[in-house]
Every structure is written in C-alpha cells, then in structure tokens.
C-alpha positions, -999 to 999 in steps of 0.1 A, spaced: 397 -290 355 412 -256 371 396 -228 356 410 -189 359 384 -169 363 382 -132 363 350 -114 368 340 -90 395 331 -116 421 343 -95 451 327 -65 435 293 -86 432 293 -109 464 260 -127 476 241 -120 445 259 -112 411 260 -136 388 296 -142 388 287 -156 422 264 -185 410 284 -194 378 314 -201 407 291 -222 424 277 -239 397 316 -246 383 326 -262 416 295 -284 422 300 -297 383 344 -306 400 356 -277 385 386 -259 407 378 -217 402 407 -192 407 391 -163 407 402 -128 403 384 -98 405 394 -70 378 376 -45 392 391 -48 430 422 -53 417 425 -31 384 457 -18 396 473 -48 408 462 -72 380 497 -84 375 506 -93 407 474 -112 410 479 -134 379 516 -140 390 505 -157 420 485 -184 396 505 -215 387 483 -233 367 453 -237 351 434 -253 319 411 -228 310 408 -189 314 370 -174 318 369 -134 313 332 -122 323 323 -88 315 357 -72 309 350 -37 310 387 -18 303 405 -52 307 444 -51 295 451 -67 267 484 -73 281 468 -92 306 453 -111 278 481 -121 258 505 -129 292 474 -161 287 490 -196 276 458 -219 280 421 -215 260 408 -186 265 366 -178 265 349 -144 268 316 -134 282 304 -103 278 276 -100 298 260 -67 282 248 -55 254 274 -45 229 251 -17 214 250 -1 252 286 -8 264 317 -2 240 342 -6 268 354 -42 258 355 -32 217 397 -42 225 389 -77 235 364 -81 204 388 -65 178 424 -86 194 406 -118 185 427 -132 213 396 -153 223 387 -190 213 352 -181 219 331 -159 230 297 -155 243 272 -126 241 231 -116 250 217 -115 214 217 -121 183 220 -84 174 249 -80 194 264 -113 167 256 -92 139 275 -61 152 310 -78 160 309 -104 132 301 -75 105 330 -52 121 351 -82 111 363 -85 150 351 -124 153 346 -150 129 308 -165 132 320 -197 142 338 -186 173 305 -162 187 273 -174 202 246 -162 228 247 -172 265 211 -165 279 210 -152 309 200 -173 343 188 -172 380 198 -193 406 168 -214 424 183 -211 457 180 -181 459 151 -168 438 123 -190 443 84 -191 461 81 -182 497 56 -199 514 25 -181 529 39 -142 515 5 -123 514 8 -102 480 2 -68 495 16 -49 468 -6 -44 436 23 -33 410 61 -34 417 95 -25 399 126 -37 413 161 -18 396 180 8 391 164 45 378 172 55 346 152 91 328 132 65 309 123 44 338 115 74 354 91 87 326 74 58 328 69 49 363 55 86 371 31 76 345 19 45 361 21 57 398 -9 83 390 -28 54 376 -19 25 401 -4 20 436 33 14 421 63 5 442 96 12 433 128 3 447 160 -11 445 170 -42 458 192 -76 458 194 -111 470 170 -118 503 152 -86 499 147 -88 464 131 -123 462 108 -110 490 93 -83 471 87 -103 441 65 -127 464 48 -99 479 36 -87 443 6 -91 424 22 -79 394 60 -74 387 71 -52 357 105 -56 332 109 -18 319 142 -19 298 163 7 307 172 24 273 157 20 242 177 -8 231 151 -44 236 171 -68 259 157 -100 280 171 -88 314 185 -114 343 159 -99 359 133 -119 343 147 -155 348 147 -142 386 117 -129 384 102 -158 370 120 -181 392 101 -165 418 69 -172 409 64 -139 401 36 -128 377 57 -102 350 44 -79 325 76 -68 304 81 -45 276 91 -65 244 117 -85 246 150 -94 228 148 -119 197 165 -150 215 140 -144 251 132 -181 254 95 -171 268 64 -171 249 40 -139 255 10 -154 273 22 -182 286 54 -173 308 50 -139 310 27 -112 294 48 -88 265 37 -51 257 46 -28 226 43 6 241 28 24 266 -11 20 262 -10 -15 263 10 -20 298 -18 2 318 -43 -22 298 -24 -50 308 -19 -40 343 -57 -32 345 -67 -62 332 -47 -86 351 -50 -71 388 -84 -77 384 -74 -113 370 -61 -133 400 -64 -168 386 -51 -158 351 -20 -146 368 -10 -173 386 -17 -198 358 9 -182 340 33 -175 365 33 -207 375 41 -219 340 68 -193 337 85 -204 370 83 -242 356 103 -229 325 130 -213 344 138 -241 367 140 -266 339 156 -250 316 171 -214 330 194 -220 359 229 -211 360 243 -246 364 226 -255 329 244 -223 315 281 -234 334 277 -262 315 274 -246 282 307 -233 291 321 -261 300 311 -283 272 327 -257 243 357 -251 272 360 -294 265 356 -289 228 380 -261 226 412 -278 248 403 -315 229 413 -296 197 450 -287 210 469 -292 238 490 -259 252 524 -277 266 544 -255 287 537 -223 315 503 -213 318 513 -180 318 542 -158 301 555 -141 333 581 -117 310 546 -99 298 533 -102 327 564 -84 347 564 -56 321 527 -49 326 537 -46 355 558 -16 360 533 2 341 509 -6 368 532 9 389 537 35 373 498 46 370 501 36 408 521 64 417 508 89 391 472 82 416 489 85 444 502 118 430 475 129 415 455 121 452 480 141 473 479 172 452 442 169 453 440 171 489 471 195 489 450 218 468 415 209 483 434 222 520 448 256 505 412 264 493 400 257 528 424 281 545 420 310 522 
C-alpha cells in the first residue's frame, strides 16, 4: 500500500515520532511519501503535485494545514493530532471540515470536546496512545546511576516552579535532551520525573520512553486512558507534598525501584511500541478503503494549481515584507 504522509519528518529527524511511525510503516511493506508541512509550508502545492499516486493519505499533527490542501485529496484520508486539543486550537479547521474518514487523538477528553462541538461524529474519533521506539530507548548495559533525581524537557513557568522547589530539597538535574543523549540520562538516573507542562493531565511520549528505558518514573497524575497502573509501572502523585515524599522514599529504596521499573519497561515493549500503534492505523486505513473504492486521480490537480498561486502570492508578499525589513533595519543603522 503507498501511503502519503505529511508530518514534520524533516523538521523532527532522528528522534520525532513521525520518524519511527515511517519506519514502522515500511517494515509492515507499506511504501511512505512523505511530506513535511512545516519545511515546506510555502510550497505545499508543488510538493503534492509531484505525487502520482497513493491509497491512503496520513496527516500528523497539522498545525495551520490548508484545507485546500485537504480537499485537492481523492483517496481516504486519516488524521492524527498528536496534542492535546484543550492546549493547541491550531487544527480546530481540520476538526470542524469533517474532511476526515477518521481521526485519532491523546484522550478521551479531547473526544468529548470535538464530538460535543459537533465537528466529528463518535464513530469516526478514537485515541491513539502514544509510543517509544525500542531501538532507540532501551537499557544500557553497565551505566552507573550517578544522578539521584532527573527531568529531561522543555521549561515551562510551572516546570520551573516546581523544579526550584525540588532542587533546594534534592540534587536535581535538569536538561534538555533527544535521541542518544536522552536515553543516556535516563540510565544514569535513580529517579526520573514526568511534570506536565500546564495544568491540563496528559500521559506524555515521554513516559513510554522513559519506561522503555528502564527508567524508574515518578509522574504527576496521569491522563484517564494512561495504560499504567500507579505502583506497578510507575509511581503517580496528586500534588506537590506527595512527589518530595515519594522521591524521599524511593532514593532510599533501591530494590523497590527497580522492581517496578523493570515491570514498567516489560509493559512498554509488549504492548507500547510504535510498530503496534502503525498497525492500529493500518488496520482502520484497511477497514476504511474495503468500504469504497476511489476510482480515478489521487489528487484534483485544478485545486491544487489554484492553491497554488495563492502560495505565491504569500511568497512574494514575504519576500516583500523581508526586503523592506532589512531596507528599514539599514536606514536605522545609518542615522
């Protein structure tokens, strides 16, 4: 099956996820187009021109995708949006077009806010978890755990709150990090923590890599479909009190940490990886193509030329809009 997909695989190469689901597509005989949106935002056209056919178009993510774009799409069409809709309103077009034969989100609250809007019918929306991939994230051999408590991810003010907190109380590393360097740090930790970055509950990526690490985490609550079980996978905490007694309790708890993160990373490689979730896709991508056959161009080229010239239009509005800049930025300097 040839599958057009458009994520931001460029954007993301060597560790986003866009880059394992492509793998785990081709190992399953799946030909990938791919596309990335974000690269490309201004030449999306003349990318999707140069595709002659395909069976199946994957959107991931979509953040200010053109609807044009969209319709211009003569084969099934499946949309994951891989954030939570409560935090991220830049794909509320794709939800309301209902241009979509399915599409995927991270929880069950973000089902309730898109089917009650009356955007998607319940029958056409369901939950993708998120995944790791075990080549990557997995147990290094012989990594002496040197650092007592460790977050790995971006800063946000809440984060930041939090961590401050902590760092007077334990020896706390902070950092951010991907790929190699990432899966390093999680094997040189005693324990690794999940803070969730606004106030909205979520079960990160993070976790499953975590996890498939062989990482020991202590997490803030998570979302209502987390497949984990407090206590057994990983250790869950409602509010602040009970992380410092957690992380008190288990740095001083050696072999209770690595029973449970050794059942955690047992979880993750059974049940957590991203070939298991490609094949999610692909078995509603089978159900949704066995239920009608599109005869005819993959694509609609006449949409596609008119979107165009309004690419190319925007084009040279930037280019304008560039020149005059530095035009202006120049005078200032001379003055």
């Amino acid at each position: 099956m040839n599958l057009l997909y458009a994520c931001v695989i460029e954007q993301n190469d060597g560790w986003g996820a866009e880059v394992f689901f492509d793998a785990a597509f081709r190992t399953d005989g799946y030909k990938t187009i791919n596309v990335d949106y974000r690269v490309h935002r201004h030449e999306l056209a003349k990318c999707f021109k140069q595709v002659r056919d395909f069976d199946l178009f994957l959107l991931q993510r979509g953040d200010y995708f053109p609807l044009q774009i969209v319709k211009a799409v003569r084969r099934p069409k499946i949309f994951y949006f891989s954030e939570l809709f409560s935090r991220r309103r830049d794909a509320d077009h794709l939800f309301s077009s209902n241009l979509f034969d399915h599409y995927y989100v991270r929880t069950p609250e973000c089902i309730n806010q898109i089917v009650n809007k009356g955007w998607v019918a319940p029958d056409k929306i369901s939950i993708l978890l998120s995944a790791y991939d075990p080549n990557l994230y997995r147990p290094l051999r012989e990594v002496h755990k040197d650092i007592d408590v460790l977050f790995v991810g971006s800063m946000t003010a809440r984060r930041e709150t939090i961590l401050n907190q902590l760092s007077k109380m334990f020896n706390v590393v902070v950092c951010q990090a991907f790929a190699e360097d990432a899966v390093r740090l999680f094997n040189r930790a005693k324990i690794i923590l999940n803070l969730h970055g606004t106030d909205f509950l979520d079960t990160e990526t993070r976790v499953f890599e975590i996890l498939g690490t062989g990482g020991f985490l202590i997490t803030e609550l998570l979302s209502s479909e987390s497949p984990f079980e407090s206590g057994t996978h990983l250790v869950e905490v409602q509010g602040y009190d009970a992380l410092v007694e957690s992380i008190m309790f288990y740095l001083g708890n050696e072999e209770a940490r690595e029973a449970i993160a050794t059942t955690g990373w047992e979880a993750v490689i059974q049940n957590h990886t991203y070939q298991q979730r490609a094949r999610e896709i692909e078995t509603k991508a089978e159900e949704i193509i066995s239920a009608g056959l599109t005869l005819g161009p993959a694509l609609n080229y006449s949409i596609l030329k008119r979107y165009g010239y309004i690419e190319a239009i925007r084009r040279v509005r930037l280019h304008i809009a560039v020149v005059m800049n530095k035009t202006n930025s120049n005078q200032g300097d001379s003055r």
